[in-house]
C-alpha positions as CSV (number, residue, x, y, z in Angstrom):
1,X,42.4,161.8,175.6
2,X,40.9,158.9,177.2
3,X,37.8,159.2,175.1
4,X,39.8,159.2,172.2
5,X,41.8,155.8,172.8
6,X,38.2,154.1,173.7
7,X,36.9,155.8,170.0
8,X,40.0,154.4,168.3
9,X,39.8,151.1,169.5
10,X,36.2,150.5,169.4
11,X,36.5,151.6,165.5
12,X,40.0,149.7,164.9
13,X,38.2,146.6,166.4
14,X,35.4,147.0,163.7
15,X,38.6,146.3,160.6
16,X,40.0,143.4,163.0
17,X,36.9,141.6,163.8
18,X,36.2,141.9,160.3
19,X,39.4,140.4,159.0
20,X,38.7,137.7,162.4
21,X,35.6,136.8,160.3
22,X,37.7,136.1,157.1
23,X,40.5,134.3,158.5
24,X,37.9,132.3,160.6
25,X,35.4,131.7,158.4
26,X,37.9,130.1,155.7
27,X,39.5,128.3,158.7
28,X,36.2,127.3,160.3
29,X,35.1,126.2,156.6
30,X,38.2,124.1,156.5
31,X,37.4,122.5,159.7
32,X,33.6,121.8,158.8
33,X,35.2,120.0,155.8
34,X,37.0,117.4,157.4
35,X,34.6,116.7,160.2
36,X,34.4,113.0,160.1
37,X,32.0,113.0,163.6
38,X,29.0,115.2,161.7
39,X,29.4,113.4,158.7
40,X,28.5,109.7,161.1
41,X,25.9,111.9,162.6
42,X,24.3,112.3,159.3
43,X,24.7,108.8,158.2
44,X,23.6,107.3,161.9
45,X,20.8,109.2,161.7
46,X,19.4,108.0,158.9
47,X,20.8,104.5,159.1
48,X,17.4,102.8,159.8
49,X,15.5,104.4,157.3
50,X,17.6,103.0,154.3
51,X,16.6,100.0,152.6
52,X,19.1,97.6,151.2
53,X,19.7,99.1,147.6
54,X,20.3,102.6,149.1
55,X,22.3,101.6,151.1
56,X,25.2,101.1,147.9
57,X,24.4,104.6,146.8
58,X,25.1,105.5,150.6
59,X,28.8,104.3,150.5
60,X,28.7,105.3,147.0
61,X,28.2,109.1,147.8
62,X,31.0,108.2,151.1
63,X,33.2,107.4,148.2
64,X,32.8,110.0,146.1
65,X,33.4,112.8,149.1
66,X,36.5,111.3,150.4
67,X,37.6,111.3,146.6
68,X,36.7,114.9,146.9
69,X,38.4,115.7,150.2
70,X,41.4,114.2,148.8
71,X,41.7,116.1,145.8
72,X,41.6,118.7,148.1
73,X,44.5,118.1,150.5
74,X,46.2,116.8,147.0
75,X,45.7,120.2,145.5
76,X,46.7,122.4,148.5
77,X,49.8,120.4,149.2
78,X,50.5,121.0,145.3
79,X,50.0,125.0,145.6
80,X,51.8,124.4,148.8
81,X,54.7,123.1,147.0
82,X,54.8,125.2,143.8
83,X,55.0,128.1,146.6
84,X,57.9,126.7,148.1
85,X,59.6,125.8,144.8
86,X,58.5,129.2,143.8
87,X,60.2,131.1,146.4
88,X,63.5,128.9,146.7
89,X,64.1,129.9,142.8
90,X,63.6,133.1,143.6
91,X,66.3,132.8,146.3
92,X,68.5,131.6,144.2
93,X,68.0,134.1,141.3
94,X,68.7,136.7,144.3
95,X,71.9,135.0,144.9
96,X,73.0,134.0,141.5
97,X,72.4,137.5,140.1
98,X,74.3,138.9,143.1
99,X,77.1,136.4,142.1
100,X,77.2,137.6,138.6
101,X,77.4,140.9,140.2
102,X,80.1,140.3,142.1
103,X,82.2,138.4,138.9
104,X,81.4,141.0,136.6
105,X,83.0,143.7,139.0
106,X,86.0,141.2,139.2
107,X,86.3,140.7,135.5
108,X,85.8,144.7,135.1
109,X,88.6,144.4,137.9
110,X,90.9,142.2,135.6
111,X,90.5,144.0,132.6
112,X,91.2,147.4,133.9
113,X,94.2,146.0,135.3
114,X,95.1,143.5,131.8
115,X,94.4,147.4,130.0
116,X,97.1,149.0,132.0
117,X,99.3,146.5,131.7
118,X,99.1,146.6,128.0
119,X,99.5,150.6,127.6
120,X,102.7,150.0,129.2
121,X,104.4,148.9,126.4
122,X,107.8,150.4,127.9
123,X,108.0,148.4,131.1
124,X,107.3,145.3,128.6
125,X,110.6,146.0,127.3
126,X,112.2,146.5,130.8
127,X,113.2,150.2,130.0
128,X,112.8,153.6,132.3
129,X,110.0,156.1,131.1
130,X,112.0,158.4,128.4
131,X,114.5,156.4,127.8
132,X,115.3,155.2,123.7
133,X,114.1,151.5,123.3
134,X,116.4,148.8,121.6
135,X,113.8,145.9,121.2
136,X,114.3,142.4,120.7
137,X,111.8,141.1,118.4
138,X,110.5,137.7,119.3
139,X,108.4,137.7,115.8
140,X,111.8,138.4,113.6
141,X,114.2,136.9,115.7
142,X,116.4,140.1,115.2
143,X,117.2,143.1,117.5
144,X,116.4,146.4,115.9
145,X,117.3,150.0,117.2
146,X,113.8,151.4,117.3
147,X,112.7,155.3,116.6
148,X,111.3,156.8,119.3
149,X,108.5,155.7,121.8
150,X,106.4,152.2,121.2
151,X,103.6,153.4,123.3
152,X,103.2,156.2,121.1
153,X,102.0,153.4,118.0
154,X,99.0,151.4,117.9
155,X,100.1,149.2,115.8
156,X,103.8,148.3,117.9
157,X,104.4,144.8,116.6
158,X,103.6,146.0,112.6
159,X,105.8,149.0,113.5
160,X,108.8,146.4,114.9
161,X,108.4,145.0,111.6
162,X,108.2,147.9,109.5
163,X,111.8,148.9,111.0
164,X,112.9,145.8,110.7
165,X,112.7,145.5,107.0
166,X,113.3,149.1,106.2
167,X,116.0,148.2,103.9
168,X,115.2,145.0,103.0
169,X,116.0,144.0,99.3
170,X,113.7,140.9,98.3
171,X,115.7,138.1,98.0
172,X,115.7,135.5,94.9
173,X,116.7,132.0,95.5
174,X,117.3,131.2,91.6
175,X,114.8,128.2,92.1
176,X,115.0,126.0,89.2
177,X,112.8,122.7,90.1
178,X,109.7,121.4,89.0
179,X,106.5,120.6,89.8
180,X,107.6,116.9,89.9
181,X,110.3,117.5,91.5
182,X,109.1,119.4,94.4
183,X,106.6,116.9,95.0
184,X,109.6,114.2,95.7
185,X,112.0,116.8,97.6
186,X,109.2,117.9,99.7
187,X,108.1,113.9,100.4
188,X,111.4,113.1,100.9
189,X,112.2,116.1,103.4
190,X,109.4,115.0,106.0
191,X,110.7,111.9,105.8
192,X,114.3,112.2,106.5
193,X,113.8,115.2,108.8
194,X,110.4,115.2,110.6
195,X,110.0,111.1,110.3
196,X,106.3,112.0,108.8
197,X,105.5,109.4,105.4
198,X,103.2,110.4,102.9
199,X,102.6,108.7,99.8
200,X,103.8,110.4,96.1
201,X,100.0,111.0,95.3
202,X,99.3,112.9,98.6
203,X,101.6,115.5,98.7
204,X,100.6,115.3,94.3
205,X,97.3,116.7,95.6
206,X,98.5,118.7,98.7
207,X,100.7,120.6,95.7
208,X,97.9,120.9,93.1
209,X,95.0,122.0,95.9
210,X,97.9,125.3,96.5
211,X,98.0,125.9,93.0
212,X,93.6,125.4,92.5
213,X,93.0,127.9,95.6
214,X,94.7,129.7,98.1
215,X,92.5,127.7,100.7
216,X,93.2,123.7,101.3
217,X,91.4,122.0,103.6
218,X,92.7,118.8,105.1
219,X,90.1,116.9,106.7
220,X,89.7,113.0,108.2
221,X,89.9,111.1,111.1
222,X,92.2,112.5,114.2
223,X,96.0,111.3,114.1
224,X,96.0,111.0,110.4
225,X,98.8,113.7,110.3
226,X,96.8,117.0,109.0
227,X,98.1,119.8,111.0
228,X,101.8,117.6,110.5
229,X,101.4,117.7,106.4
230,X,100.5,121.8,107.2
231,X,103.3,122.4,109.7
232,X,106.0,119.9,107.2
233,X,105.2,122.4,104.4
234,X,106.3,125.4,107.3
235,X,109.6,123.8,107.7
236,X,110.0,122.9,104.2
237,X,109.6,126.6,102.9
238,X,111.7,128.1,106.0
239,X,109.0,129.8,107.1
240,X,107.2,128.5,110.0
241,X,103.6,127.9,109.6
242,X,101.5,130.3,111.8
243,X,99.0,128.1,113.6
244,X,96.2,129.5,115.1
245,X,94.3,127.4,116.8
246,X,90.3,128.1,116.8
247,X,88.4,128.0,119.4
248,X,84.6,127.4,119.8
249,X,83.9,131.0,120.3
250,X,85.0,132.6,117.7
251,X,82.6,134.6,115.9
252,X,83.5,137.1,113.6
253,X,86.8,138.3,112.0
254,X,88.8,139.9,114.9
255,X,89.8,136.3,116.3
256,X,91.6,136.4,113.3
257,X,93.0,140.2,112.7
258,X,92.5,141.4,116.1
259,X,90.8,144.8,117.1
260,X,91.2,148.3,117.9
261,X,90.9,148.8,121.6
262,X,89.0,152.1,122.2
263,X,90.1,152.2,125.8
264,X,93.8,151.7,125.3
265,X,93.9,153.5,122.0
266,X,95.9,150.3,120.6
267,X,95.3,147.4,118.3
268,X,95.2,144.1,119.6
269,X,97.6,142.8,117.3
270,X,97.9,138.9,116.6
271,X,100.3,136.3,114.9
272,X,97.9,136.0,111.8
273,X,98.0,139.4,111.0
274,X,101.7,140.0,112.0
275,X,101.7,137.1,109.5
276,X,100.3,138.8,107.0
277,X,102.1,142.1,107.2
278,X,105.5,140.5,107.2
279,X,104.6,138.4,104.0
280,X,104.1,141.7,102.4
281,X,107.2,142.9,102.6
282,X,108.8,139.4,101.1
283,X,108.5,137.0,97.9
284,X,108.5,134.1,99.9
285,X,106.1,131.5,100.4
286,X,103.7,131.7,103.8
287,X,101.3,129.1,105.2
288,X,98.6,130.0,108.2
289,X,96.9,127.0,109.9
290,X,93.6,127.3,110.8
291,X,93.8,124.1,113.1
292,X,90.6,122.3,113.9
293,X,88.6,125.2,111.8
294,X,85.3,123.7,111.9
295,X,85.0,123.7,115.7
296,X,83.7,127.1,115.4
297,X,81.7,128.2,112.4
298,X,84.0,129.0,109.1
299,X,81.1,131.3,107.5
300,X,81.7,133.7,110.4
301,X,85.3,134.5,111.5
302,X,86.7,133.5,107.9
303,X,83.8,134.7,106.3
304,X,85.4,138.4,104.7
305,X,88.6,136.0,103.7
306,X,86.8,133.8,101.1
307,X,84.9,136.7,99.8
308,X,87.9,138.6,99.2
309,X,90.2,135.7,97.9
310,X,88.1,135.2,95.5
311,X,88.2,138.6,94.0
312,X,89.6,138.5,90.7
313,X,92.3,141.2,90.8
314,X,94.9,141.0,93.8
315,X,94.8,144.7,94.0
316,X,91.1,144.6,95.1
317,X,92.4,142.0,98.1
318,X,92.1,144.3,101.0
319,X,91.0,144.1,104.3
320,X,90.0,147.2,106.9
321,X,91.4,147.0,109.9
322,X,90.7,150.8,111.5
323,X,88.3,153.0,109.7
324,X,90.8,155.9,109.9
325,X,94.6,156.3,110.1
326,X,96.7,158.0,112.3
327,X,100.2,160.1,111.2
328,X,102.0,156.8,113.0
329,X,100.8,154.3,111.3
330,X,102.5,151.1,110.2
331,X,103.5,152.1,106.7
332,X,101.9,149.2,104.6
333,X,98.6,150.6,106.0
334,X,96.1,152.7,103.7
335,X,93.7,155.1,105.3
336,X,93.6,151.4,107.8
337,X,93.3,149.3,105.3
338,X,95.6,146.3,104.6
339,X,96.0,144.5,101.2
340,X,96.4,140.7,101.5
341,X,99.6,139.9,100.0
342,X,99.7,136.5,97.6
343,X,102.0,134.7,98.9
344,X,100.1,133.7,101.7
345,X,98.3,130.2,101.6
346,X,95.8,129.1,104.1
347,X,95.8,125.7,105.3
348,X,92.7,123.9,107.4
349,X,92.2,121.2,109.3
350,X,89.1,119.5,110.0
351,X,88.1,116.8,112.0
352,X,84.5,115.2,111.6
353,X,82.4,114.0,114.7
354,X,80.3,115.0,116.8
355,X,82.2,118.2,118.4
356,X,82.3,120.4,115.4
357,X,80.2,122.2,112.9
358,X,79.1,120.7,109.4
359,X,81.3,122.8,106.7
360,X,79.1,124.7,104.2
361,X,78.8,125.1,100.5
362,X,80.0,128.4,100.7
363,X,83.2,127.3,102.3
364,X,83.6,124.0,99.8
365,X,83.1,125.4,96.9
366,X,85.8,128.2,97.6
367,X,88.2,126.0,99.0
368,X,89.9,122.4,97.5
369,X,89.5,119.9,100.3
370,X,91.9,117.0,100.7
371,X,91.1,113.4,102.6
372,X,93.8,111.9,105.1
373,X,92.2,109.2,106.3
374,X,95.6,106.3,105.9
375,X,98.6,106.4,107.8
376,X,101.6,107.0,105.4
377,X,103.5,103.4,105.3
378,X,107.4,104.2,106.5
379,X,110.0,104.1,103.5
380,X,113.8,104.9,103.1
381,X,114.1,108.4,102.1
382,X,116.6,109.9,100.2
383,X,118.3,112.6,103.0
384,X,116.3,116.1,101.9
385,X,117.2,119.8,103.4
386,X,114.9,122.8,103.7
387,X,115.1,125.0,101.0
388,X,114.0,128.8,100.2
389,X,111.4,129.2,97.8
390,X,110.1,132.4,95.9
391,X,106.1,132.4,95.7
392,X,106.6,134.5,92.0
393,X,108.4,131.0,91.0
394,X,106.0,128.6,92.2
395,X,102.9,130.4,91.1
396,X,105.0,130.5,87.7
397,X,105.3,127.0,87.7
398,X,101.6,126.7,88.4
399,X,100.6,129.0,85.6
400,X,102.9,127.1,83.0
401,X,101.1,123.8,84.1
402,X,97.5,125.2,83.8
403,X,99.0,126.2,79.9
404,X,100.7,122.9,79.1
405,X,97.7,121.0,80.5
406,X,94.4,121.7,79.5
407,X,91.6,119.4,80.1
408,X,91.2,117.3,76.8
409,X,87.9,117.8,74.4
410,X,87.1,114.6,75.0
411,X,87.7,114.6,79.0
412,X,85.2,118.3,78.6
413,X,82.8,116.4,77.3
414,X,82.3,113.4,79.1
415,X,82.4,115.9,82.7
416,X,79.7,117.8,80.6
417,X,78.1,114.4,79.5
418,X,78.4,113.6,83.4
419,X,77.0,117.2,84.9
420,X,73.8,116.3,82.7
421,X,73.4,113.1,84.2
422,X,73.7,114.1,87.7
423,X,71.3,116.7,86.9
424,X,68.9,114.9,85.6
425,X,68.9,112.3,88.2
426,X,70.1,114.1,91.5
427,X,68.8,117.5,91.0
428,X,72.6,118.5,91.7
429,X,74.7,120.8,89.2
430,X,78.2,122.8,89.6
431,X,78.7,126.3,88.1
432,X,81.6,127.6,86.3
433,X,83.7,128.6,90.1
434,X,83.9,124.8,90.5
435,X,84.8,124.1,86.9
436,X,87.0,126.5,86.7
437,X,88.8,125.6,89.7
438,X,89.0,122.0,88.5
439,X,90.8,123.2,85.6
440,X,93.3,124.4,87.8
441,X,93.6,121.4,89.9
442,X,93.9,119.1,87.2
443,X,96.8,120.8,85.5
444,X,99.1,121.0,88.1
445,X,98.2,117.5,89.3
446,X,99.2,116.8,85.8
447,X,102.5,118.8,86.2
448,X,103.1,117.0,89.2
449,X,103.2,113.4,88.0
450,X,99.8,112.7,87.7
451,X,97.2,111.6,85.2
452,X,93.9,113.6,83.9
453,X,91.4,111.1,84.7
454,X,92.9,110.8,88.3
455,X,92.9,114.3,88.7
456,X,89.4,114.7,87.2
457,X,88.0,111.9,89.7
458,X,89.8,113.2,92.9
459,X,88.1,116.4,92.3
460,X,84.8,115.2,91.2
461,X,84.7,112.8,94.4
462,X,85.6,115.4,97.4
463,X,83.8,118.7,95.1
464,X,80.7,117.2,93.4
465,X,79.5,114.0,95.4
466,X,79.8,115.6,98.0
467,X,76.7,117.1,97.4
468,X,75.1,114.1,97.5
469,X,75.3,114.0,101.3
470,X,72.7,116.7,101.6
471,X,70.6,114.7,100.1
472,X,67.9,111.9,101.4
473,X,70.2,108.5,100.7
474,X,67.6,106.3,100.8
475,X,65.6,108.2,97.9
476,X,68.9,108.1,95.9
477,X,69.9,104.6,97.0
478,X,68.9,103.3,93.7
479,X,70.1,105.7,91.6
480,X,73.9,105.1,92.6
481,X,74.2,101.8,90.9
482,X,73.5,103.0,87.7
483,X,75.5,106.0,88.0
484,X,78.3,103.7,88.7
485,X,77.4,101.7,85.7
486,X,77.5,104.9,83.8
487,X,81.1,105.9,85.1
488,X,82.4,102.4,83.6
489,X,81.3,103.2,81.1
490,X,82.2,107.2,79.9
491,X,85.5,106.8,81.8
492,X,86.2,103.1,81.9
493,X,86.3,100.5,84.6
494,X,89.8,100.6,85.5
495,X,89.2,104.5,86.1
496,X,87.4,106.8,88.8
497,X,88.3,104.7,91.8
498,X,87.8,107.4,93.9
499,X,84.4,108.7,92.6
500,X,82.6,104.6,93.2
501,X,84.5,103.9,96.3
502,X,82.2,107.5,97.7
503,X,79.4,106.5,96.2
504,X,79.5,103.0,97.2
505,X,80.3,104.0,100.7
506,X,77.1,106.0,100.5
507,X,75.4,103.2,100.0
508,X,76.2,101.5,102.9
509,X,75.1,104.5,104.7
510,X,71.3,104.2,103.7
């Protein structure tokens, strides 16, 4: 055995003194390096053979190999460094990903425990297991004697609603006001009640913008009263406006409608489409709010509304919510699919700077936006209630107006007259949605109290120059003063305010 331990170290030491040599050599190299007292050797050695020119190249080449050693220690302390900040952001991935370890099992935590809280739907109600529920219906404001077990129904709050109105008559009011008239009651009313002042014209266009699209956007500077004009028209109608207030991560549609939760086996259920499901079962007039909509993008939660609100037939508005249905479902709901009833309007607000999303074409051109950008002056209103309203009569005083007032021949021709121009020297055209809509808008601003050439140049300012902001200001800088020039004269210069006061403020923006 002894010969073996003297073998294994005698041929072990060959590896180590090898390794030695490595270590030692690159050490030993270091050291020969730096070793100021060989390099004076050199130079003292040949100190008395240099003449007086060499002499400069002689503290020349000193230069250049101090310059050399100290890119050296410059480059090691670099790697040096990069190691070090290497390895401490390695350490902290280590830690950071053990922290996201630890918040993901808490969130997985949370949700198990938010899941069981929501499957029991019974204790919510403060009833015993087996027991027959009488629920009070925060949504309705009514108590209903409900059939059997809510935990049994995905769709609990539709269901509450479905039993709530199970033999509910639809009600007439016997409305008999105009278009003019509603303007004033309405005006009056959030004046004398909610001490908010508008002007007659504003609440002309809020009106005609309901009658143009079942989208309105209201958009301007903050504390303008947007969300109030939205949540006036709530109270107004005696049905409180259903605000939902977006948030910047909204992304798709279930922010909206909610979604089918695979683990509970129920549908998240929320107050825009409780909203909509009650309006279905009613001919009254409904309003949701989507308050600050532009903080997320509209082209993606709201994105299935526009293209289905713009379908032609109200039959074919219908939205799927589950891709099957169960025995239990709520009873407005088709193989899990819900059809948008039309007496719904949507209402948004928008605020420009530099916390929100730019609005799209594709969200423009389907809705009619309104500017509130002037505090309403205080007046003495005449003392105005709240009153019912049927949605068949208001959408029948909107379809009489779009009969009794057409655009004129003459106002169709100078608009086409105008389209041409803009074409020709904007590169900028509108197709027949827009025209069609304006149409709309112009007629019941008409009904309302308004005049065709004001209607025509509201809606030409906020829908067409709008466009113009997509464009490069500066190359169309000059091209504004003539088309100002032309407005005087196709529509007169006592006429399209709105339109030059845009394009003059564009102006000042180059």
């Amino acid at each position: 055995m002894d010969t073996f331990i003297r073998f294994l170290f005698e041929f072990m030491s060959v590896f180590f003194k090898g390794v030695g040599m490595i270590f030692g050599g690159i050490f030993g190299g270091i050291v020969q390096m730096f070793n100021v007292q060989e390099y004076w050797n050199v130079v003292n050695f040949y100190r008395d053979d240099f003449s007086g020119a060499e002499w400069i190249f002689v503290v020349l080449a000193i230069v250049v190999m101090l310059i050399i050693l100290a890119l050296i220690v410059l480059i090691i302390a670099f790697i040096v460094r990069k190691y070090v900040k290497f390895r401490k952001t390695l350490v902290e991935q280590e830690s950071m990903l053990a922290e996201i370890g630890e918040l993901n099992q808490e969130v997985a935590n949370l949700v198990q425990e938010k899941e069981k809280i929501l499957a029991m739907k019974v204790s919510q109600l403060g009833l015993k297991p087996g027991e027959e529920a009488t629920v009070t219906s925060e949504e309705t404001e009514n108590t209903e004697v409900l059939d059997g077990d809510l935990d049994s129904y995905r769709f609990s709050k539709l269901h509450a609603i479905d039993l709530q109105f199970r033999d509910y008559k639809v009600q007439q009011y016997n409305n008999t006001f105009t278009l003019e008239e509603l303007v004033e009651l309405f005006r009056n009313f959030c004046a004398s009640k909610l001490r908010l002042y508008y002007t007659t014209n504003m609440i002309r266009l809020f009106i005609s913008g309901l009658s143009a699209t079942k989208l309105v956007i209201l958009q301007g500077i903050s504390g303008t009263g947007k969300t109030s004009l939205a949540y006036a028209w709530g109270k107004f109608i005696r049905n409180d406006a259903i605000i939902a207030s977006v948030q910047p991560s909204w992304r798709d549609r279930t922010e909206l409608f909610g979604y089918f939760n695979e683990f509970t086996k129920k549908f998240n259920e929320t107050e825009v489409l409780k909203g909509l499901y009650l309006a279905g079962y009613t001919d009254d007039v409904y309003v949701t709010v989507l308050d600050e909509m532009n903080i997320a993008r509209v082209e993606y939660y709201f994105a299935e509304m526009l293209s289905i609100l713009e379908m032609p037939s109200r039959d074919e508005w219908i939205i799927e919510l589950v891709p099957s249905s169960w025995d239990n479902d709520p009873v407005r709901l088709k193989q899990g699919k819900l059809q948008i009833p039309g007496n719904m309007w949507y209402i948004g607000t928008i605020n420009n700077d530099d916390s929100t999303f730019a609005v799209t074409d594709k969200v423009y051109d389907r809705a009619m936006p309104i500017d509130i950008n002037d505090k309403g002056q205080p007046f003495e209103p005449i003392d105005t209630d709240s009153m019912n309203i049927n949605s068949s009569y208001l959408e029948k005083l909107f379809a009489e107006a779009k009969a009794r007032n057409p655009l004129s021949s003459e106002m169709e021709q100078k608009i086409n007259d105008m389209d041409d121009y803009v074409i020709k020297h904007f590169r900028i055209a509108f197709g027949n949605r827009i025209v069609k809509q304006m149409r709309d808008f112009v007629a019941t601003y008409i009904g309302c109290g308004g005049t065709e050439v004001d209607g025509v140049d509201y809606y030409i300012a906020r829908k067409i120059l709008r466009k113009f902001e997509q464009l490069n200001l500066a190359y169309i800088r000059d091209e504004i003063d003539p088309f100002i020039e032309f407005l005087d004269k196709s529509f007169g210069k006592e006429n399209f305010n709105e339109c030059k006061e845009y394009l003059l403020r564009l102006k000042k923006m180059v």
